[in-house]
C-alpha positions as CSV (number, residue, x, y, z in Angstrom):
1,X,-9.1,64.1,-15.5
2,X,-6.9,61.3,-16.1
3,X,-4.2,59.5,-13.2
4,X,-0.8,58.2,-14.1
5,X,-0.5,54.7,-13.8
6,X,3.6,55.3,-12.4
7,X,3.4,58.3,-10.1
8,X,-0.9,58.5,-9.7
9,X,-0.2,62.3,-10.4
10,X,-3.1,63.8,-12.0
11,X,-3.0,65.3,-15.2
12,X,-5.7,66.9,-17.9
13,X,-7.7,65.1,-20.5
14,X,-5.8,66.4,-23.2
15,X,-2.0,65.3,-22.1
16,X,-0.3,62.6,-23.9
17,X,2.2,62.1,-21.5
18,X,2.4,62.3,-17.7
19,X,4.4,66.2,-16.2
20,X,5.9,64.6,-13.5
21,X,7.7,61.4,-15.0
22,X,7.2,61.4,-18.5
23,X,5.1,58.6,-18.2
24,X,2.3,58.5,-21.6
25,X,-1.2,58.7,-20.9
26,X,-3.3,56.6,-23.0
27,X,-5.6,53.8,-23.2
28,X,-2.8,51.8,-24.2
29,X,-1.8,51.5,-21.1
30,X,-4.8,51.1,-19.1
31,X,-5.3,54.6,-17.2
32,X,-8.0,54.8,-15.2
33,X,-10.3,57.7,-17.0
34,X,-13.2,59.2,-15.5
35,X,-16.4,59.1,-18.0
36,X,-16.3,62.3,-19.7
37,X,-17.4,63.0,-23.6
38,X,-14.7,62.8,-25.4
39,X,-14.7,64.8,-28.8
40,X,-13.6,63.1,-32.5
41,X,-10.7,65.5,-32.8
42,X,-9.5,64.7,-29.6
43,X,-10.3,61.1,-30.3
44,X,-7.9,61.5,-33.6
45,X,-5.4,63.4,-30.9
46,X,-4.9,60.2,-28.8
47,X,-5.1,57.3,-31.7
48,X,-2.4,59.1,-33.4
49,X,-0.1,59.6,-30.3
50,X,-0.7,55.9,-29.4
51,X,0.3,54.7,-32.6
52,X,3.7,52.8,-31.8
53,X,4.7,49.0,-32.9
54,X,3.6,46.2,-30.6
55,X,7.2,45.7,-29.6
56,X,6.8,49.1,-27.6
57,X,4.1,48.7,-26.3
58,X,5.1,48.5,-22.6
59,X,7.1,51.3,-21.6
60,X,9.1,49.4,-18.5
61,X,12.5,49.4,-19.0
62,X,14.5,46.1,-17.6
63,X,15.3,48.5,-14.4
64,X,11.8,49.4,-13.1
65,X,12.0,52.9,-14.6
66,X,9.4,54.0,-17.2
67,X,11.0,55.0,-20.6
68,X,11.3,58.4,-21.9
69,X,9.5,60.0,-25.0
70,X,12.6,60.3,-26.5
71,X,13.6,56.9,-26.3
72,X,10.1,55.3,-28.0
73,X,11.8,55.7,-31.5
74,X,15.0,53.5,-30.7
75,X,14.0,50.9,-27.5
76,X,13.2,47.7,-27.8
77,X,11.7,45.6,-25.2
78,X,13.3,42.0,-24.9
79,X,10.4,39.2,-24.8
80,X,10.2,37.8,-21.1
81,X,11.2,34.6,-20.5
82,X,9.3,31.8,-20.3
83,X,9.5,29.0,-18.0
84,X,9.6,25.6,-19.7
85,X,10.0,22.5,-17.7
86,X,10.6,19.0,-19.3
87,X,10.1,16.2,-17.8
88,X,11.6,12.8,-18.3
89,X,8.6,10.3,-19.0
90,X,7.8,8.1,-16.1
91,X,9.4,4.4,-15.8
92,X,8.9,1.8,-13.4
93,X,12.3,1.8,-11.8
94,X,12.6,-1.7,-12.6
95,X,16.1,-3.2,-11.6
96,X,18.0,-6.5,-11.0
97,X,18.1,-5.9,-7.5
98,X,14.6,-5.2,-6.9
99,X,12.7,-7.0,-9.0
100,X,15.1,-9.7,-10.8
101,X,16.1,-11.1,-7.1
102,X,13.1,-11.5,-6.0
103,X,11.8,-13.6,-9.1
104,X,14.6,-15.7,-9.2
105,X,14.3,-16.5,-5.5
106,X,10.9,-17.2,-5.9
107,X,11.6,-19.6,-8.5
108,X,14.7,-21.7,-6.7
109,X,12.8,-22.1,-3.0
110,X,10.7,-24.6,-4.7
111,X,13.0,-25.8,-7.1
112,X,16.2,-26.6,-4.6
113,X,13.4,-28.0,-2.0
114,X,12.4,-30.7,-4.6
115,X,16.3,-31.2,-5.0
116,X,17.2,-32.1,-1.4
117,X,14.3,-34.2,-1.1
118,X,15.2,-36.5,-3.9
119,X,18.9,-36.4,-2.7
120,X,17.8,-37.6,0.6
121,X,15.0,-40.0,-0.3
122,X,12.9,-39.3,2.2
123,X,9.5,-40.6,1.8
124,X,7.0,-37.5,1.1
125,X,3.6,-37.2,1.0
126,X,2.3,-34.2,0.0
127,X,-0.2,-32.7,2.8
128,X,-3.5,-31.2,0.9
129,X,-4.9,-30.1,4.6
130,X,-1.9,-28.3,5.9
131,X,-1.1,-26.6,2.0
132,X,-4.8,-25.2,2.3
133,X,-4.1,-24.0,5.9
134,X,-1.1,-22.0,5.0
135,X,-3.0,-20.9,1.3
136,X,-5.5,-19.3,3.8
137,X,-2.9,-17.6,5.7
138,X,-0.9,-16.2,3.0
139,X,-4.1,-15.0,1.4
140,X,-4.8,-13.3,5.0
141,X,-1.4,-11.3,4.8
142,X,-1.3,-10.4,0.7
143,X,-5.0,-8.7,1.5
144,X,-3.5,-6.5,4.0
145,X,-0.2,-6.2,2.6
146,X,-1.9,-4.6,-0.8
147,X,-3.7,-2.2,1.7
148,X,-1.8,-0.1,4.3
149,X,0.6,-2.8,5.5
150,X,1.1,-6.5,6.4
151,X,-1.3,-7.3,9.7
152,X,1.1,-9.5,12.5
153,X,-1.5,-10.3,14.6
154,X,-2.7,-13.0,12.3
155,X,-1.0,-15.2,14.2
156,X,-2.7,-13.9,17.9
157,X,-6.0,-14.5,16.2
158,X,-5.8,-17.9,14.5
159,X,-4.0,-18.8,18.3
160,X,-7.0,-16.8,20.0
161,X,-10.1,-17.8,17.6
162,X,-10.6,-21.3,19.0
163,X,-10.5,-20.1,22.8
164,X,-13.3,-17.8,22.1
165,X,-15.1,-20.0,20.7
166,X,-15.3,-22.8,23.1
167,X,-16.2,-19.8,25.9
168,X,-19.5,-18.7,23.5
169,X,-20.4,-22.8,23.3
170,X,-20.1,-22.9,26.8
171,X,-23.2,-20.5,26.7
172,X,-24.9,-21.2,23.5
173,X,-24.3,-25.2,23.4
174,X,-24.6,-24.7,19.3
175,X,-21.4,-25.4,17.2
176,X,-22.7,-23.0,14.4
177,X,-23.4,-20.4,16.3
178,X,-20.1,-20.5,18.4
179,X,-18.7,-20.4,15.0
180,X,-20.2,-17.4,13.7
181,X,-20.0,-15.3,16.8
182,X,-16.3,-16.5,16.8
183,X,-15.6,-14.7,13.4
184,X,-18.1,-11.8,13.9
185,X,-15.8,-10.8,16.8
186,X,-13.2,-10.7,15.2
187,X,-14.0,-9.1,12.1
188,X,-14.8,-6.3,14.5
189,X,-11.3,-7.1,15.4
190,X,-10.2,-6.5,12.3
191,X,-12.2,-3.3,11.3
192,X,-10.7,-1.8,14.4
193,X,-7.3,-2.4,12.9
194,X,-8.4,-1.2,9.3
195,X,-9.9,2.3,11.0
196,X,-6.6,2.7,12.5
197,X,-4.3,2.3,10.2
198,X,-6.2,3.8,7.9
199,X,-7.7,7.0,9.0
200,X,-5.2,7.6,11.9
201,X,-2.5,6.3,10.1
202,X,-0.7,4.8,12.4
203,X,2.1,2.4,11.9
204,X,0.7,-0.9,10.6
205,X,3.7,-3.0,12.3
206,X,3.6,-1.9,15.3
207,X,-0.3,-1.5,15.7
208,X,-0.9,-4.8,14.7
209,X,1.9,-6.6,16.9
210,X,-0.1,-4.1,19.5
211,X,-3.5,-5.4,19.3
212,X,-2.4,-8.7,19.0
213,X,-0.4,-8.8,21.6
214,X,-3.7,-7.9,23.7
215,X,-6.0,-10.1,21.9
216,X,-3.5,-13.0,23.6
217,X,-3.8,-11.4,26.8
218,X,-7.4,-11.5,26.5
219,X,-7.5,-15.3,25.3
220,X,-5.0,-15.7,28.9
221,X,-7.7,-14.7,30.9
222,X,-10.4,-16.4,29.1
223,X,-8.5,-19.6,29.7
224,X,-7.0,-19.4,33.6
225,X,-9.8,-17.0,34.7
226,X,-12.3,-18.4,37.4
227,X,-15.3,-18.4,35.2
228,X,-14.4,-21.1,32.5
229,X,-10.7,-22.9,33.9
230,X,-10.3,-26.0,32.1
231,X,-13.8,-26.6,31.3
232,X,-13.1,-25.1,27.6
233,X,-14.2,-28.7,25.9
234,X,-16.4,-28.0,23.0
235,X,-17.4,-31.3,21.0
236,X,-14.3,-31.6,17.5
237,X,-16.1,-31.5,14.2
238,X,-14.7,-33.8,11.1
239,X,-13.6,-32.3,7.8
240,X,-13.7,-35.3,4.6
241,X,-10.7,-34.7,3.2
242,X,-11.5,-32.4,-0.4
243,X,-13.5,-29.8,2.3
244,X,-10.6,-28.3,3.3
245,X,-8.9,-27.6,-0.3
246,X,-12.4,-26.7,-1.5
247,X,-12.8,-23.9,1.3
248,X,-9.1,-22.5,0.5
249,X,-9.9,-22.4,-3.2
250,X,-13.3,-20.7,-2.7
251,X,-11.1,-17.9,-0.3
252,X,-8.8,-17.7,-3.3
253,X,-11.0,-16.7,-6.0
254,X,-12.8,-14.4,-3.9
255,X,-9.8,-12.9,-2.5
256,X,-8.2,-12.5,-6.4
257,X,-11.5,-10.9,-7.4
258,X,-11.3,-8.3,-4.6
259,X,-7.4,-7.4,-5.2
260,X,-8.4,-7.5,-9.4
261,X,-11.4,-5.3,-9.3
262,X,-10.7,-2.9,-6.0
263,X,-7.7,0.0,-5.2
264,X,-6.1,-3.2,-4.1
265,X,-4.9,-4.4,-7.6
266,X,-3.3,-0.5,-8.1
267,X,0.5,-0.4,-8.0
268,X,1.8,1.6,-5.1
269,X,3.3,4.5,-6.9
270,X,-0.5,5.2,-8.4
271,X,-2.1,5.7,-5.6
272,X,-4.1,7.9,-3.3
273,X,-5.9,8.2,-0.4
274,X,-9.5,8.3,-1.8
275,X,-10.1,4.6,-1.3
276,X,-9.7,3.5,2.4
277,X,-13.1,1.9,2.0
278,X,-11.1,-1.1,0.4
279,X,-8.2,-0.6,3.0
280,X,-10.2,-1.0,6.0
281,X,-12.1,-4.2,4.3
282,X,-8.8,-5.6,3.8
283,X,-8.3,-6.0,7.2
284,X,-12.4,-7.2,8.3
285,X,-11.4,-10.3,5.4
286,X,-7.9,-10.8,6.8
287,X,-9.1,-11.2,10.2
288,X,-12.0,-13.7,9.2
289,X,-9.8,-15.4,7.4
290,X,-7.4,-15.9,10.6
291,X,-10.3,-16.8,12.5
292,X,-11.4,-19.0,10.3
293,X,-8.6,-21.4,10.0
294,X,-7.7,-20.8,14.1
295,X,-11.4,-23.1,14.4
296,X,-10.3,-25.5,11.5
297,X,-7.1,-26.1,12.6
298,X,-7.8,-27.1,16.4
299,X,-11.3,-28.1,16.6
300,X,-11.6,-29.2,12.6
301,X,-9.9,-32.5,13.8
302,X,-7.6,-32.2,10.9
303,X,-4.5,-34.5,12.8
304,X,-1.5,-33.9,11.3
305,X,-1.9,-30.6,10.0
306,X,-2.1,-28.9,13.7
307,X,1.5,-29.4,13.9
308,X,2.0,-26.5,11.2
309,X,1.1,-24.0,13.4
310,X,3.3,-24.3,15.9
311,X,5.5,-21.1,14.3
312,X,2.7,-19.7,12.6
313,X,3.9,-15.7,13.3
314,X,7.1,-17.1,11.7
315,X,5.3,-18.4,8.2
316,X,3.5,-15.1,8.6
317,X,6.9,-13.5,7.9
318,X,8.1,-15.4,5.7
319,X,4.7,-15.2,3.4
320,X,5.0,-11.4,3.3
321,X,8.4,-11.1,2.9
322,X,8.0,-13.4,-0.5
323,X,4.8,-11.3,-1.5
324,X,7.2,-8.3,-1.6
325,X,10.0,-9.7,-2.9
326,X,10.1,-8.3,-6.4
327,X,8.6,-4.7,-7.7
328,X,7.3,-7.1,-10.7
329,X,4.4,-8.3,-8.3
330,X,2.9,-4.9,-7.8
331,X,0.0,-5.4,-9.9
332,X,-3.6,-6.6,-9.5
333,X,-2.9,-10.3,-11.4
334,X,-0.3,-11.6,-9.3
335,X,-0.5,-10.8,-5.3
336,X,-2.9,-13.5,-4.6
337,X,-1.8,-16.2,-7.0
338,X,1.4,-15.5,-5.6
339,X,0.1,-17.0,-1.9
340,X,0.6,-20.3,-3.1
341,X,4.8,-20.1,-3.7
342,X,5.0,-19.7,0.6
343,X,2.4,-22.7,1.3
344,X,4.1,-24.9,-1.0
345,X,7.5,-23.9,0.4
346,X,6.6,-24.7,4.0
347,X,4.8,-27.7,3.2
348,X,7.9,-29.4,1.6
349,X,10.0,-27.6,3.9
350,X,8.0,-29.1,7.1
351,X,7.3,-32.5,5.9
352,X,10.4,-33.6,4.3
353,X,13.3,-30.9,4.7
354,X,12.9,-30.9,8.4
355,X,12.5,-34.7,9.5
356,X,15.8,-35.1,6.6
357,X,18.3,-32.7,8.1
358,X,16.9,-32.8,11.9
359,X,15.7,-36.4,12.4
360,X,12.4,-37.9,13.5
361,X,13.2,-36.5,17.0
362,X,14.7,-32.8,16.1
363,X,11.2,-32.1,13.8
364,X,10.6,-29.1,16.7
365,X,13.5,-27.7,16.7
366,X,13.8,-27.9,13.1
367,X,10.7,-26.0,12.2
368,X,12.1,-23.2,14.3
369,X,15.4,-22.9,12.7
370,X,15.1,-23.5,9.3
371,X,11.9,-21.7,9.4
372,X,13.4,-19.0,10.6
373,X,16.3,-19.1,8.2
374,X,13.9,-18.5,5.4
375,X,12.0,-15.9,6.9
376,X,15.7,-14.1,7.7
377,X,16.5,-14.2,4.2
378,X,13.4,-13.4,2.2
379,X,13.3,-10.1,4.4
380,X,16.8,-9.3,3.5
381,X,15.8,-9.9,-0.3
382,X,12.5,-7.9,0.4
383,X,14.5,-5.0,1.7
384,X,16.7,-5.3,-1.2
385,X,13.4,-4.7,-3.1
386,X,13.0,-1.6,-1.5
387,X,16.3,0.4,-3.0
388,X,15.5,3.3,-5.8
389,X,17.7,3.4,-9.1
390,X,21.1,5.7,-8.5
391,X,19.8,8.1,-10.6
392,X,17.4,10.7,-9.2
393,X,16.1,12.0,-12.3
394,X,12.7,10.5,-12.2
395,X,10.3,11.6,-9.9
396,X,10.3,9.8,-6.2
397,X,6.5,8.7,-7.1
398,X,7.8,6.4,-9.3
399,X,9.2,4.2,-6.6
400,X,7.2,1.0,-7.1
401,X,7.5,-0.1,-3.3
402,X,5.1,-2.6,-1.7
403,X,5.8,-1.1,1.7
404,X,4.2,2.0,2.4
């Protein structure tokens, strides 16, 4: 017995076409048969009814309704359609706004700092010991700013790091140890940050002004609690002068090796979520890093260069608004080499700029407003950054971004 495919009516073995609807019943059409021997002749039968071009072969008209033997001689059965899609070739959204700004910025801060400072003739002397402090820092926020997003509670932990570890001397009377208990804490510190960020994705701003605001609340404590008071006094120790650049440039190769060879050094708009391994360590090194320069800048006896961090969340800022100034530093080669534009801005900035414009006697209030000025306006540029092209036939993945 054979079953029409259209109506499932049963019909014999012998009938070439279905009783009820006219549908034909042949292995052209994949019928469901039931094994039975079938004979040559009526073999022959069926091979010569099923003979029909290949353009007939489905008997569907565009309606839904089967075609009628009658109508096999003269129908003709359009080719479906088929779906092609073409997509424009991918491009990096490169514009003037986003990327030209940025580079052009980067290149006058510098250049009009040199400027005023010969105008004025102020005497300068360029400060190797502060440059290397703020090379540090800036390395600190490029490291997290290539992961899941800049961490802004750098500044709590290089304010932080040398309370802590004058409470461990207190108990452990050893300067190395105090040291590197000091940064082991706070790498924890910072891996706590990296897990949460990374894996419960939340908001890097606001969970890293979070935790820092409660690593300074801690360090209160620490300080005006009854167990220590003022007896926080461990003994300074004495950096030669080429120790301090040496340290920052041993930090800087590392850290451009990590960004060059890790998901780091991937532009944003290639990425994915498979690598939070190097996210999360982004955060342990920034944090180590902060630490790190918190004990060399107050107990390293370094004298002139403590002044620099009086606004340190402010060069913070500033640093990661000039690492994401342009869509042309979204790359593996230039994040880290880039750390050295902010420090050498700030350094200028601090020790001639400031004591030119403000006076001997404004140098505080200086720091904090033009500073703060530069931070203002490398954001607005870094923002600027962030537009998309006017046109919205490429893909949104294509948005080169540094922000995520």
């Amino acid at each position: 017995m054979k079953q029409c495919p259209n109506c499932e009516h049963s019909a014999k073995d012998d009938d070439a076409f279905c009783l009820m609807c006219g549908t034909p019943l042949s292995s052209v059409f994949a019928v469901n048969e039931l094994e039975a021997p079938v004979s040559a002749e009526q073999k022959d039968q069926a091979d010569a009814i099923t003979e029909v071009p290949e353009t007939l072969e489905p008997t569907i008209q565009a309606n839904g309704l089967p075609l009628k033997p009658e109508q096999f001689d003269t129908a003709v059965i359009a080719p479906e359609p088929v779906e092609t899609t073409v997509r424009q070739p991918a491009k990096n959204n490169f514009t003037f706004l986003n990327t030209g700004v940025g580079i052009i910025v980067a290149v006058l801060l510098p250049a009009v700092a040199v400027f005023l400072i010969i105008q004025n003739r102020y005497p300068f002397v360029f400060n190797a010991a502060q440059f290397a402090l703020l090379t540090l820092i800036s390395i600190a926020i490029a490291l997290t700013t290539r992961a899941k997003g800049p961490d802004f509670s750098i500044g709590a932990v290089i304010a932080t790091a040398p309370v802590f570890m004058a409470f461990i001397f207190l108990y452990t009377e050893s300067l190395l140890i105090s040291i590197l208990l000091t940064i082991c804490a706070y790498a924890v510190f910072g891996l706590l940050n990296g897990i949460l960020a990374t894996y419960l994705k939340i908001p890097v701003i606001v969970l890293t002004l979070l935790t820092g605001l409660i690593v300074k609340g801690v360090s209160y404590f620490v300080i005006f609690g009854d167990y220590i008071g003022a007896n926080i006094t461990p003994p300074q120790f004495s950096l030669e002068a080429p120790v301090l650049p040496i340290i920052a440039a041993v930090v800087f190769i590392a850290a451009f090796l990590f960004v060059l060879f890790s998901r780091l050094g991937t532009p944003i708009f290639k990425r994915d979520d498979k690598s939070k391994l190097s996210y999360m360590f982004a955060y342990v090194s920034s944090a180590v890093i902060a630490s790190g320069t918190g004990i060399l800048l107050l107990w390293g006896n370094l004298g002139g260069a403590a002044y620099t961090m009086l606004e340190s969340e402010t060069y913070v800022i500033f640093a990661f608004a000039v690492l994401i100034s342009s869509r042309a530093f979204d790359n593996k080669f230039a994040p880290v080499p880039l750390c050295l534009l902010p420090a050498v801005v700030w350094v200028l900035m601090q020790n001639a700029l400031i004591p030119a414009l403000f006076g001997l006697h404004g140098i505080a209030v200086g720091q904090y407003v033009t500073g703060g000025g530069l931070a203002f306006i490398m954001l607005i540029i870094a923002y600027a950054c962030r537009c998309k092209r006017k046109d919205s036939k490429y893909a949104a993945s294509n948005d080169i971004s540094l922000m995520q």
